[in-house]
C-alpha positions as CSV (number, residue, x, y, z in Angstrom):
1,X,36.2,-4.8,-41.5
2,X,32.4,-6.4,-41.6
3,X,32.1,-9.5,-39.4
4,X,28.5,-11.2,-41.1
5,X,26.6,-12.6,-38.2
6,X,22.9,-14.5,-38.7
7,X,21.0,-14.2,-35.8
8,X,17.8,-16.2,-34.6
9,X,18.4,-19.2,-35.9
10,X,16.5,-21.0,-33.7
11,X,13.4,-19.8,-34.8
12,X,10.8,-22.4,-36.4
13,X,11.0,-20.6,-39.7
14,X,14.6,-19.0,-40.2
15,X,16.2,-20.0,-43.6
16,X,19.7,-18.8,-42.5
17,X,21.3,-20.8,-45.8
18,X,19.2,-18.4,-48.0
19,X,19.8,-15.2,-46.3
20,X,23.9,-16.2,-46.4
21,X,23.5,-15.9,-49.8
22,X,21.5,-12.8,-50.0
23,X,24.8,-11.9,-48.1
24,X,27.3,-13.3,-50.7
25,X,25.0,-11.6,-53.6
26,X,24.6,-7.8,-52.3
27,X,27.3,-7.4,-50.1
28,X,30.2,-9.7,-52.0
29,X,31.0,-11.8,-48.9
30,X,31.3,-15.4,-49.2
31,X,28.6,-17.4,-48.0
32,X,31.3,-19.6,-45.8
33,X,32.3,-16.6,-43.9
34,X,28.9,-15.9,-42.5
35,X,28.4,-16.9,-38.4
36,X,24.7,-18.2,-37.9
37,X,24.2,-17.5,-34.2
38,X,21.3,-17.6,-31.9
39,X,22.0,-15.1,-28.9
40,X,18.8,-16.4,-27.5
41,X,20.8,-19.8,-26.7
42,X,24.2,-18.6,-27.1
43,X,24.6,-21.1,-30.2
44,X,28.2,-19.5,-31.8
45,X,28.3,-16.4,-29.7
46,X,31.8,-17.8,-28.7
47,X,32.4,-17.9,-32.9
48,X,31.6,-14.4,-33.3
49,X,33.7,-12.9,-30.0
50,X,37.1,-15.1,-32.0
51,X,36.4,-13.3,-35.0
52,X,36.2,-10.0,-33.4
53,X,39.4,-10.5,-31.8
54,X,41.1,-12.2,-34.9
55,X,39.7,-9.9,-37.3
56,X,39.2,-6.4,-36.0
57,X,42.7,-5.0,-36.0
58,X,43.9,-3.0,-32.7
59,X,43.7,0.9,-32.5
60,X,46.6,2.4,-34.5
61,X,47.6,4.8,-31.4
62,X,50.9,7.2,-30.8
63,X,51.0,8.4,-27.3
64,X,53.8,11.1,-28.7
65,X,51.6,12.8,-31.2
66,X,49.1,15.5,-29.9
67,X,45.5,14.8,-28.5
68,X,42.9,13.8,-31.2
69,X,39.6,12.3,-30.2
70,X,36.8,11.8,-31.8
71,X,33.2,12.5,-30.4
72,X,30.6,9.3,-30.9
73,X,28.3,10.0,-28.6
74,X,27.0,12.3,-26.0
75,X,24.6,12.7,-23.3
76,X,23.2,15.6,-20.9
77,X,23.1,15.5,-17.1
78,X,21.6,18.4,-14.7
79,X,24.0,18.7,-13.0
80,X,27.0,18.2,-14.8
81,X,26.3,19.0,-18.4
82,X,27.5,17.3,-21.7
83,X,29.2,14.0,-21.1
84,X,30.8,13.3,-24.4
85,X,31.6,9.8,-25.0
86,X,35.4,9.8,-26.7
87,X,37.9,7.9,-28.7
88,X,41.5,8.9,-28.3
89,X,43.5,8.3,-31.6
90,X,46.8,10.3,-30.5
91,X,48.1,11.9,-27.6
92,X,46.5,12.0,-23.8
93,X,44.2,14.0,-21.8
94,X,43.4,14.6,-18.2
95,X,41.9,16.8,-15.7
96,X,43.0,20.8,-16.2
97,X,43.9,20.5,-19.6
98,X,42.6,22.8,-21.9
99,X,40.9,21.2,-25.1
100,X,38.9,22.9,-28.0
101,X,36.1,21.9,-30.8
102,X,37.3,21.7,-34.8
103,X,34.0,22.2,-35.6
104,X,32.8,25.3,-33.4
105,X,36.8,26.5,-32.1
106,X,35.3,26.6,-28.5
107,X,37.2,26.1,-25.9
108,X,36.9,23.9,-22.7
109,X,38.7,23.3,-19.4
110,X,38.7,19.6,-18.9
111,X,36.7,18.4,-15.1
112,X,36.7,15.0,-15.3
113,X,37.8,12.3,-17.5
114,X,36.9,8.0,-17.7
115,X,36.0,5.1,-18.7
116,X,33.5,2.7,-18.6
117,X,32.6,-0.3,-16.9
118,X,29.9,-0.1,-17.8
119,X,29.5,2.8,-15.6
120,X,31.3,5.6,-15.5
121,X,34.7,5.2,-13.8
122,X,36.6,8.5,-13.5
123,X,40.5,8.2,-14.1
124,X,43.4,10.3,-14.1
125,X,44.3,10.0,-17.7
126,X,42.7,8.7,-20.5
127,X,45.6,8.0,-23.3
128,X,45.6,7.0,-27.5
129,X,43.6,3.7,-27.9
130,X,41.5,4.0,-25.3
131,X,37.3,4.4,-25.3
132,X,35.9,6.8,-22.4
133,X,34.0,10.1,-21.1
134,X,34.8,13.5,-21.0
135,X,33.4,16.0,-19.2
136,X,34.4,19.6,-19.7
137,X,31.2,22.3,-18.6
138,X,29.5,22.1,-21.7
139,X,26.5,23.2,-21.7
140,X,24.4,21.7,-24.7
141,X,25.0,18.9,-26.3
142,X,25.0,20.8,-29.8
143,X,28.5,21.7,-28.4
144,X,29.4,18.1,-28.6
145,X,28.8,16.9,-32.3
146,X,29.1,13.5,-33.3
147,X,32.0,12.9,-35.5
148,X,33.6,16.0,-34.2
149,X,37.9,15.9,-33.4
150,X,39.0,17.4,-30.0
151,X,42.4,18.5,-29.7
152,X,44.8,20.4,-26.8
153,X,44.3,24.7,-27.4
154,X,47.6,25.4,-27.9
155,X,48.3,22.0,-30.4
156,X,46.0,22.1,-33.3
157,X,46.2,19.0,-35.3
158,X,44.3,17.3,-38.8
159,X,40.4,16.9,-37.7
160,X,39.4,13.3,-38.4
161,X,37.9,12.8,-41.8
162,X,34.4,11.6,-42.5
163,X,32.6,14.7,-40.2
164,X,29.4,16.1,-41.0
165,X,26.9,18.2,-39.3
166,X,23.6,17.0,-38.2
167,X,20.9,18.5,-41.0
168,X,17.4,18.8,-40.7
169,X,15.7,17.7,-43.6
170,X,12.2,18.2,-42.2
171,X,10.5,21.0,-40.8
172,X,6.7,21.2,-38.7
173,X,5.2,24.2,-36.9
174,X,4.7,23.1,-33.4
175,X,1.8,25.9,-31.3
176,X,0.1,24.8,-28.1
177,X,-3.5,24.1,-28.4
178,X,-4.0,26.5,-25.6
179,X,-2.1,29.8,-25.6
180,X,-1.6,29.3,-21.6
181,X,0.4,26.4,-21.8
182,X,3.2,28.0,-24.5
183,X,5.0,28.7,-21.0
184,X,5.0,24.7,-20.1
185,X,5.5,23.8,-24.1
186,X,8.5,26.3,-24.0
187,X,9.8,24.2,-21.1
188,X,9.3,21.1,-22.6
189,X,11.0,21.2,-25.6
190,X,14.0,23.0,-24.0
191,X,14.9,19.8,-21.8
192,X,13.7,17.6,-25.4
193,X,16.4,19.2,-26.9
194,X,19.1,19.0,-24.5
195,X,19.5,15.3,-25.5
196,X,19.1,15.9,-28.9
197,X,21.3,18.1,-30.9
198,X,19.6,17.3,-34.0
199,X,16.6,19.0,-33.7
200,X,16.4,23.1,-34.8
201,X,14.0,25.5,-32.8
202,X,13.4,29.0,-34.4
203,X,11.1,31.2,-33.0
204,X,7.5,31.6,-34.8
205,X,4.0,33.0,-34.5
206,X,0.8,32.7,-36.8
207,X,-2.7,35.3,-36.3
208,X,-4.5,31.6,-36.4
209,X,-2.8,29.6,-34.1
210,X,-0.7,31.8,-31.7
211,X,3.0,31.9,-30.7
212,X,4.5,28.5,-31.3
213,X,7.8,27.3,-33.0
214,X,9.7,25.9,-35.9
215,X,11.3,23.0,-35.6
216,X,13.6,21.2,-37.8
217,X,14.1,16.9,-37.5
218,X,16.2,14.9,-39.6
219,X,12.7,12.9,-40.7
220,X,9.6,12.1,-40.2
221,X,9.7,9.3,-37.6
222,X,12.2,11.6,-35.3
223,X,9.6,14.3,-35.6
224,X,7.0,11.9,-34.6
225,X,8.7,10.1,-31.8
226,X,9.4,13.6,-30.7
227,X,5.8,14.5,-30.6
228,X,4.9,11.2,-28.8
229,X,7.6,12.0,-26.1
230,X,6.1,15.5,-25.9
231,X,2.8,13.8,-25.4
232,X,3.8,11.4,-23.2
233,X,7.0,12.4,-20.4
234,X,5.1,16.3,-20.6
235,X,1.8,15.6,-21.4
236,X,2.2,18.4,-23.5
237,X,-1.4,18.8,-26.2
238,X,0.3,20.7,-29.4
239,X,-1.0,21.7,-32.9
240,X,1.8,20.3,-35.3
241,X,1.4,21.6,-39.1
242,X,2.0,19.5,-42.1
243,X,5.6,18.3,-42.5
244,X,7.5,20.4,-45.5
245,X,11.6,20.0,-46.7
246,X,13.9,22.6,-47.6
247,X,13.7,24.3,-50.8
248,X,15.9,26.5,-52.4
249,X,15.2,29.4,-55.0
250,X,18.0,31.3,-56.9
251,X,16.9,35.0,-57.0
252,X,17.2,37.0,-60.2
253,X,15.9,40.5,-58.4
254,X,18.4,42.3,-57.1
255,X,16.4,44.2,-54.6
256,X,16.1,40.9,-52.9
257,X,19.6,39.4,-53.2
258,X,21.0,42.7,-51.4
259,X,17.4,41.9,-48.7
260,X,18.7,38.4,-48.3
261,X,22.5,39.1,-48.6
262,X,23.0,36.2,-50.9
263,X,21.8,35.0,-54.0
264,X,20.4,31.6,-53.3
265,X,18.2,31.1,-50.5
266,X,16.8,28.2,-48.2
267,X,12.8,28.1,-48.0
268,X,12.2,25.9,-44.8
269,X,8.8,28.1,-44.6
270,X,6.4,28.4,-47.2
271,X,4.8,31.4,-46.2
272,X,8.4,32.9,-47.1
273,X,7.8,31.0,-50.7
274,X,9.2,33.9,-53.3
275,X,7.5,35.0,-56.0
276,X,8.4,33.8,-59.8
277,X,8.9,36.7,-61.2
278,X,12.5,37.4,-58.5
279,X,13.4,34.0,-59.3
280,X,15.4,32.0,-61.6
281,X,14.9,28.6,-60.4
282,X,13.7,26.8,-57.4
283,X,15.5,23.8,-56.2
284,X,13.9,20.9,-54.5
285,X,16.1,18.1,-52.4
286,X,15.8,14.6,-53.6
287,X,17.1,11.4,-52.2
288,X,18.1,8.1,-53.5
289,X,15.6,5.5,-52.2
290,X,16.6,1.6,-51.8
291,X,13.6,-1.0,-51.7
292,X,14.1,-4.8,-51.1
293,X,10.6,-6.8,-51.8
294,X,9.5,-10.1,-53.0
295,X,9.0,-10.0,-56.2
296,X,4.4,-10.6,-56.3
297,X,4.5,-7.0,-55.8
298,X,7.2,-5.4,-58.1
299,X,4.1,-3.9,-60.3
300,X,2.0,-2.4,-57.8
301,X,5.5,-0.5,-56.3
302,X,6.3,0.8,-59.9
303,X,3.0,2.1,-59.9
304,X,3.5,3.6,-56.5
305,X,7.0,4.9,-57.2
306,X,6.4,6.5,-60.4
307,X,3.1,8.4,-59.0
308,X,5.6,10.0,-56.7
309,X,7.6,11.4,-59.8
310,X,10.4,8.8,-58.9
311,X,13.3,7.8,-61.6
312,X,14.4,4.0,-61.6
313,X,18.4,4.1,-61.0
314,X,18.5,0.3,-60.6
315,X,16.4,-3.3,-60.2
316,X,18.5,-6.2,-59.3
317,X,17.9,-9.6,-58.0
318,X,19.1,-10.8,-54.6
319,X,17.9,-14.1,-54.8
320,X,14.8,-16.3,-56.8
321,X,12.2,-14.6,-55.0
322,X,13.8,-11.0,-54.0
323,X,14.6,-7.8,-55.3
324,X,16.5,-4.5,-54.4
325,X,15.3,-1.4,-56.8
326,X,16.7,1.9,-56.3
327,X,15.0,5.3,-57.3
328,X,15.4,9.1,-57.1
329,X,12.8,10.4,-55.1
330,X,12.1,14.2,-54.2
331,X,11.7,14.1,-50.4
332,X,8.4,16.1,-50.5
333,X,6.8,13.0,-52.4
334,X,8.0,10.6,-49.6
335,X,7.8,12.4,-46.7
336,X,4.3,12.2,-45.6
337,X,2.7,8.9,-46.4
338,X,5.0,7.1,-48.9
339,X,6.5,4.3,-46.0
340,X,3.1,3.7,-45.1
341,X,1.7,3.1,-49.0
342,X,4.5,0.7,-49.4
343,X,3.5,-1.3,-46.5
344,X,0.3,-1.5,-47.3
345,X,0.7,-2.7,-50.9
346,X,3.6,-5.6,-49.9
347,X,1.4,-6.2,-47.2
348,X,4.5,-5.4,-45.0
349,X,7.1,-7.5,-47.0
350,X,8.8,-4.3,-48.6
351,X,11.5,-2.4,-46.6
352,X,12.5,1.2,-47.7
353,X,15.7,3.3,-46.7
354,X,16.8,6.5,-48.5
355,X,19.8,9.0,-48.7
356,X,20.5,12.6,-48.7
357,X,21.4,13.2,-52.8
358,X,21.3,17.1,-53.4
359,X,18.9,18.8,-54.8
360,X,17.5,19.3,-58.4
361,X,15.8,21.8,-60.3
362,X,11.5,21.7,-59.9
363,X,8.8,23.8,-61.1
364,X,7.1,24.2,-57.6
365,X,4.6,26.9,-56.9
366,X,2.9,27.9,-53.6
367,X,-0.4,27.0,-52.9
368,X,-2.7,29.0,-50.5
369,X,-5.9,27.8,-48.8
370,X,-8.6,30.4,-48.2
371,X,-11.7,29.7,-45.7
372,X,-14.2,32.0,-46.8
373,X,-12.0,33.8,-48.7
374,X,-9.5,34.8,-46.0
375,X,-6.2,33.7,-46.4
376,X,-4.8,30.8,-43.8
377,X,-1.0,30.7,-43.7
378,X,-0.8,28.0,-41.6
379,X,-1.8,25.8,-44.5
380,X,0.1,27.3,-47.4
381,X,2.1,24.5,-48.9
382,X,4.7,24.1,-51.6
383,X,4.0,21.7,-54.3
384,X,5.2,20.4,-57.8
385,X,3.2,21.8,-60.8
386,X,1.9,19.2,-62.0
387,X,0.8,17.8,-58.6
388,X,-1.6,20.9,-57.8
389,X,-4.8,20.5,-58.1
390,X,-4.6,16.8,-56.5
391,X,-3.1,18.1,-54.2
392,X,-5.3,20.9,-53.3
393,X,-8.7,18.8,-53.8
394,X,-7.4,16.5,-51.5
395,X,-6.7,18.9,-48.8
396,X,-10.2,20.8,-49.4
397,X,-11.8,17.7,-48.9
398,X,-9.9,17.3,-45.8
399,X,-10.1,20.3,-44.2
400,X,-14.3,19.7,-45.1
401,X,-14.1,16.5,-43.0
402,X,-12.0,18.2,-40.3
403,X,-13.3,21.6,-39.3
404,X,-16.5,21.3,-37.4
405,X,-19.5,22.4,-38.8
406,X,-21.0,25.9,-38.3
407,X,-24.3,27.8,-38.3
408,X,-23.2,29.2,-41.5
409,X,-21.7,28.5,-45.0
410,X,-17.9,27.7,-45.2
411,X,-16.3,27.8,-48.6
412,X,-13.1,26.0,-49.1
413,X,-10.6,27.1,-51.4
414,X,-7.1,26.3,-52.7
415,X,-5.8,29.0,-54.7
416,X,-2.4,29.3,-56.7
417,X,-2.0,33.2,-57.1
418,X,-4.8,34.5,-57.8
419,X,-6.6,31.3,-59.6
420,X,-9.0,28.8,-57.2
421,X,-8.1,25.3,-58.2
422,X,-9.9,23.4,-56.0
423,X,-13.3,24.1,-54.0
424,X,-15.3,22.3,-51.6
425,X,-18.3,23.8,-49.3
426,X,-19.7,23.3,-46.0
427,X,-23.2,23.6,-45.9
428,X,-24.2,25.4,-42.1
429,X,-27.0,23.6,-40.1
C-alpha cells in the first residue's frame, strides 16, 4: 500500500499540482489521491496519519503458529552486543527461549526482549504483531542480517520471502600512510564495522605500500562516507586505491579449475586478473541505470551515456518539460566519476539511481603501470578493450601530475602484456 504524500508546500516556489501528476504519470496513482502536506506547519499532517490508519491494513498475526520474525534493523552496543530490531509475524518470544538464524543456522539464547517508546522498554514477552528488540549475545551485527527470519530451535518454520544478503559491489585497497599506525587503522575499522555489516575486510599487503586491507562497500558513496568517518571520529590518514567491481572469468585450463576448485571465478583484485589463454570468457556486472532530467539537456546525457558504453532500454516523458531514460550501464563505467559528469552537464537538474542486473560477457584486459620499468601492482586496473589506451594516457598523465618530482628521470608507462600503450615522462631537476 503507497500513501502519496507532497511535502513543502509552503515553499515560495513548490508547484505541488505538477509534481501530483508526475505522480499520476510514473507511478499510476491518481492525481486526487495525492496529500500535499507541509510538516514545517503541520498543514494536512492530520490527513496523512487518517490515511495511514484507514489504508494500511493491521498485521496479519496468529499467536498459535511458531515464532517467525523478521530482522529490519540492527545496532551494536559494547556492552551488550547486537540489538536486532524485530517484527513478529507468528508465534511469541521471551527471555530463555532458544531462537536460531535461517540464514547462518546459529543459534541464540534469548537475554532480553522489548519494545520501544521510543526508547527501549524491556518486556516479558513480545507476541505476533508486535514491533520491538531482541537481544540474544550476538556478537557482530553480520549475525543479524536484515531481512533475515528468526524462529524457536526446536520449531523450524517457512523463512519470509524477499531476503537477500548484503553484496559488495565495490572494492578499494585501504594501507596506512605510515606503517606505525596499521595497529590504530586495524582498530578503527574493526569498531567501523561493528555497525555495519555491509562492508567486507580481507586481509592484504603490497611491496609499495605495506600491509593494509581489502575492503568491499555496496558503492561508492558508502566507501566514501566510510573513509570520511575514518578521517574524522579516528583521525585515521589512509592510502585508498582506485575503486574496481567484481569480475568474473570462466576458466578453460584445467590446471587452474582444480587450483581454484571451481570453474568460474570472482576477480575482486586485479592483480589476481587471469591470463587469456586459461580463459573462456570474462564477465563484467552491469546495472540498469534510471535518469529523470529536464529535457535542455537530453543531448549532452546521450553523449555522456553512450561514452560510457551504455545501451538505451527506455526514454519516456513524465511531464512537458521532464524525462525518465533508462540504460544498461557496466558498473566499472559509472563507478568513479559518472554521478559527478551528470551533475555537471544538467547543471544539477539530473538525478541518477541504478540496480544490480547480472553480469554480461566483456572483452576486458589487465592493464599494468610501470615506473621506470618496474612493475606497480597497486595500480593495475581492469579495463574494457576498447577503452585502453584512454584510459591508460589518462592515468600516465595523472600519475605525472601526482608523484613529486625527482633528481632524476621518471618514465611512465601503461603496458597491456608486454605492449606500452601509453607513455609520459618526468624530466628530473
Amino acid at each position: 500500500m503507497i500513501i502519496p504524500v507532497i511535502n513543502k508546500i509552503d515553499l515560495k516556489h513548490a508547484e505541488p499540482d505538477r509534481v501530483a501528476k508526475q505522480i499520476e504519470k510514473v507511478f499510476d496513482i491518481p492525481k486526487d489521491e495525492c496529500i500535499q502536506i507541509s510538516a514545517k506547519l503541520g498543514t494536512n499532517v492530520d490527513q496523512v496519519l487518517e490515511k495511514v490508519v484507514e489504508k494500511i491494513p493491521p498485521p496479519r498475526a496468529k499467536l498459535s503458529d511458531p515464532l517467525r520474525a523478521l530482522v529490519f534493523d540492527s545496532t551494536y552496543d559494547h556492552y551488550r552486543g547486537v540489538i536486532a530490531s524485530i517484527a513478529l509475524f507468528d508465534g511469541w518470544v521471551q527471555k530463555g527461549d532458544k531462537i536460531m538464524s535461517s540464514y547462518t543456522k546459529k543459534v541464540y539464547e534469548v537475554n532480553e526482549v522489548g519494545i520501544l517508546r521510543p526508547d527501549q522498554y524491556p518486556v516479558e514477552k513480545l507476541h505476533a504483531g508486535q514491533v520491538g528488540y531482541l537481544i540474544a549475545g550476538m556478537k557482530e551485527v553480520k549475525e543479524a542480517q536484515i531481512g533475515d527470519t528468526f524462529h524457536l530451535q526446536k520449531q523450524p518454520v517457512e523463512p519470509l520471502a524477499g531476503f537477500k544478503p548484503a553484496k559488495p559491489m565495490v572494492f578499494a585497497g585501504m594501507y596506512p600512510i605510515d606503517q606505525s599506525e596499521y595497529t590504530n587503522l586495524r582498530k578503527a575499522v574493526e569498531k567501523l564495522t561493528l555497525n555495519d555489516s555491509s562492508v567486507t575486510v580481507h586481509r592484504d599487503s603490497s611491496p609499495a605500500l605495506g600491509a593494509g586491507w581489502r575492503l568491499g562497500f555496496l558503492g561508492l558513496l558508502h566507501m566514501e562516507v566510510f573513509n570520511q568517518r575514518l578521517e574524522q571520529e579516528y583521525n585515521a590518514s589512509v592510502i585508498l586505491t582506485a575503486p574496481t567491481v567484481p569480475y568474473k572469468a570462466v576458466l578453460s585450463s584445467s590446471k587452474l579449475i582444480k587450483e581454484y576448485g571451481e570453474e568460474e571465478i570472482t576477480i575482486l583484485n586485479p592483480c589476481h586478473f587471469p591470463d587469456r589463454l586459461h580463459v573462456k570468457e570474462y564477465l563484467e556486472p552491469i546495472v540498469t541505470g534510471t535518469i529523470l532530467t529536464p529535457d535542455d539537456y537530453i543531448g549532452k546525457i546521450i553523449s555522456l551515456c553512450q561514452s560510457r558504453r551504455a545501451v538505451q532500454k527506455n526514454m519516456v516523458y513524465i511531464d512537458d518539460h521532464r524525462l525518465m531514460m533508462q540504460y544498461l550501464f557496466p558498473l566499472n563505467e559509472i563507478v568513479v566519476d559518472f554521478y559527478d559528469s551528470l551533475k555537471s552537464l544538467s547543471s544539477g537538474y539530473a538525478s541518477f539511481d541504478y540496480e544490480d542486473a547480472g553480469y554480461q560477457v566483456a572483452d576486458l584486459i589487465k592493464m599494468d603501470i610501470y615506473l621506470n620499468g618496474k612493475c606497480v601492482e597497486e595500480l593495475a586496473t581492469i579495463v574494457h578493450r576498447e577503452k585502453a589506451y584512454s584510459t591508460g594516457k589518462a592515468i600516465a598523465e595523472r600519475l605525472k601530475d601526482t608523484i613529486p618530482q625527482q633528481l632524476f628521470e621518471i618514465a611512465i608507462q601503461a603496458a597491456i602484456g608486454s605492449k606500452v600503450i601509453a607513455r609520459e615522462t618526468m624530466v628530473g631537476t
